[in-house]
C-alpha positions as CSV (number, residue, x, y, z in Angstrom):
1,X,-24.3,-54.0,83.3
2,X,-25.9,-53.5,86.5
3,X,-29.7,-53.3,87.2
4,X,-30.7,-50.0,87.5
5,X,-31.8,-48.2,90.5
6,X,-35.5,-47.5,90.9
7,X,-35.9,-43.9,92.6
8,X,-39.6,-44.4,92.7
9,X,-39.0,-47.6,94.7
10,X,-36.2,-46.3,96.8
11,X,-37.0,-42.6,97.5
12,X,-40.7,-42.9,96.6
13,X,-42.3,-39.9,98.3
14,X,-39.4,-37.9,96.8
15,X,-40.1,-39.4,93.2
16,X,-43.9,-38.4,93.6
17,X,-42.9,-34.9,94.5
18,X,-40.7,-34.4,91.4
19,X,-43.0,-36.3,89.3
20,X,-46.0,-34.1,90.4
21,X,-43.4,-30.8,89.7
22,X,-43.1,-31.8,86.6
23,X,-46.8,-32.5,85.6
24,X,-47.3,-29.1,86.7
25,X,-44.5,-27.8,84.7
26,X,-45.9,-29.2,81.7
27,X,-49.7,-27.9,82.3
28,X,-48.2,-24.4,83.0
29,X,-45.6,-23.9,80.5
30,X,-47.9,-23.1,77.2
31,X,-46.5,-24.6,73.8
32,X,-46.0,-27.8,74.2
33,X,-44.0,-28.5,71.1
34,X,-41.8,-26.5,71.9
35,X,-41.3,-27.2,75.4
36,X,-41.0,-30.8,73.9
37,X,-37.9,-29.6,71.9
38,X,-36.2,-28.3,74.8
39,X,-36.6,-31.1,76.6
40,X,-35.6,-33.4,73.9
41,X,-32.6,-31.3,73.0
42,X,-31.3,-30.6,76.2
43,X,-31.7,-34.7,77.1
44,X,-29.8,-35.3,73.4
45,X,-27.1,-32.7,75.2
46,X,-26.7,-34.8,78.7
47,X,-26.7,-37.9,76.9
48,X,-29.9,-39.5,78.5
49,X,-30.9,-42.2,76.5
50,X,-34.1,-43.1,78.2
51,X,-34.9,-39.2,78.4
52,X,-34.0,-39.0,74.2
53,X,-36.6,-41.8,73.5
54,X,-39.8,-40.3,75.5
55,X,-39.3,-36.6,74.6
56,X,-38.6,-37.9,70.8
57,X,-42.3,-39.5,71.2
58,X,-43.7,-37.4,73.2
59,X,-42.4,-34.3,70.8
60,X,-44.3,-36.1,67.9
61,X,-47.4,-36.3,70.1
62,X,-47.7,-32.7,70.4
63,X,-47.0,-31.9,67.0
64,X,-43.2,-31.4,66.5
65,X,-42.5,-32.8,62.7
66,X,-40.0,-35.2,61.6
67,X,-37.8,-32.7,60.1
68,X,-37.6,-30.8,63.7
69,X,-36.9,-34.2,65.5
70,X,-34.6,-35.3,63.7
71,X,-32.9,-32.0,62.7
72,X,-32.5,-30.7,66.0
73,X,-28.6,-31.7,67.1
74,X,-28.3,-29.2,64.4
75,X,-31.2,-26.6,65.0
76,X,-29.0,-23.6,64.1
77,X,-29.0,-24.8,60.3
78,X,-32.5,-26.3,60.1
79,X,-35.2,-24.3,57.7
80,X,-37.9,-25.8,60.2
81,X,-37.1,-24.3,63.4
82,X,-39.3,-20.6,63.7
83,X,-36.9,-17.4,65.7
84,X,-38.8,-18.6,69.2
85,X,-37.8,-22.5,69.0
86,X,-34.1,-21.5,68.0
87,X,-34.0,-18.6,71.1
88,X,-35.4,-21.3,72.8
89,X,-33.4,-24.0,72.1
90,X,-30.0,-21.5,72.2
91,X,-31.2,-20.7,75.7
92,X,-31.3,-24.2,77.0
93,X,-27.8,-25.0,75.8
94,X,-26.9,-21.9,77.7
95,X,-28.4,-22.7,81.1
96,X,-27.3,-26.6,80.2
97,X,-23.9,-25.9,80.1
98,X,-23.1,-24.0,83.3
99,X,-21.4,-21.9,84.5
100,X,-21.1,-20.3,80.6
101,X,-20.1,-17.0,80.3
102,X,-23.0,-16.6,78.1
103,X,-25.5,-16.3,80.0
104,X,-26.7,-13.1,79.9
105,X,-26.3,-12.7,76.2
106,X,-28.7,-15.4,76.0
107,X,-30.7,-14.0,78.2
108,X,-31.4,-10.8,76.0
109,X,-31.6,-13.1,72.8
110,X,-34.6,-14.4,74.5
111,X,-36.4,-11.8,75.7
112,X,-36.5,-10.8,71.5
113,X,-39.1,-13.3,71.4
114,X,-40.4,-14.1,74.8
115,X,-42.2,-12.6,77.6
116,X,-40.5,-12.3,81.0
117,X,-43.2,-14.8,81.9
118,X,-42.7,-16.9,79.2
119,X,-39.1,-17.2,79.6
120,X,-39.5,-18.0,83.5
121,X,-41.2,-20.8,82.5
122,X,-39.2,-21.9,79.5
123,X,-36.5,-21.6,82.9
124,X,-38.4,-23.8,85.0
125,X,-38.8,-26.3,81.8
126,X,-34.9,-26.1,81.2
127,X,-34.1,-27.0,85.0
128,X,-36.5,-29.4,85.4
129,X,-35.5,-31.9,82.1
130,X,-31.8,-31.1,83.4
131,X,-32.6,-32.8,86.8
132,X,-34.4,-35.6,85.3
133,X,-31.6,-36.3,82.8
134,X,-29.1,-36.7,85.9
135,X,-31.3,-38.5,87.8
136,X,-32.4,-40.8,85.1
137,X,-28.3,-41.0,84.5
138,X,-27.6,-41.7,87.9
139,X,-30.0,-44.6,88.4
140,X,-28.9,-46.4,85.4
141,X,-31.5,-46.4,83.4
């Protein structure tokens, strides 16, 4: 296997940038569990190993429980999920898997339980892990 690629080595001005998004991202995007789930689930749906392992920690850091981590592949059967994690989660396969038809259905699933604020944020969370998976993908690592 080849070494892996070090973006903050190579392009490290660009890494910073992204990195500093994303502390923003999470200071801004309220409920840290669940933004913790999303980011976890949608790195479990890209197949991101190095991704899987943080958000897996870093879920249990904010409080996500056991049952949540390791029930979430299969989060639309799972007692332990509340209606705004499994919107949530439902949403960020939808935006994961583009283009998907539906889109706009899971937009208005959403809005039953978030704020138009809330999901632009929940948005910015979703686009943000997506780009980190590929990039994390695409390095190697």
């Amino acid at each position: 296997m080849a070494a892996h690629l070090s973006l903050r080595r190579e392009a490290t001005e660009l890494f910073d940038l992204v990195y500093a998004f994303e502390a923003k991202v999470s200071q801004l995007a309220g409920d840290l569990v669940l933004t913790e789930l999303v980011r976890l689930h949608v790195s479990q749906l890209n197949g991101c190993g190095f991704c899987i392992r943080m958000h897996r920690r870093d879920g249990a850091k904010a409080g996500a429980t056991e049952e949540q981590l390791d029930a979430l592949p299969a989060w639309r059967d799972a007692d332990c999920f509340d209606a705004r994690q499994k919107a949530a989660l439902g949403f960020a396969e939808t935006l994961t898997a583009l283009p998907n038809p539906a889109a706009h259905e899971a937009l208005a699933t959403v809005r039953e339980s978030f704020s138009d604020t809330e999901i632009a944020h929940l948005v910015v969370v979703i686009g943000s892990i997506n780009s980190w998976n590929r990039m994390m993908i695409a390095s190697g690592v």
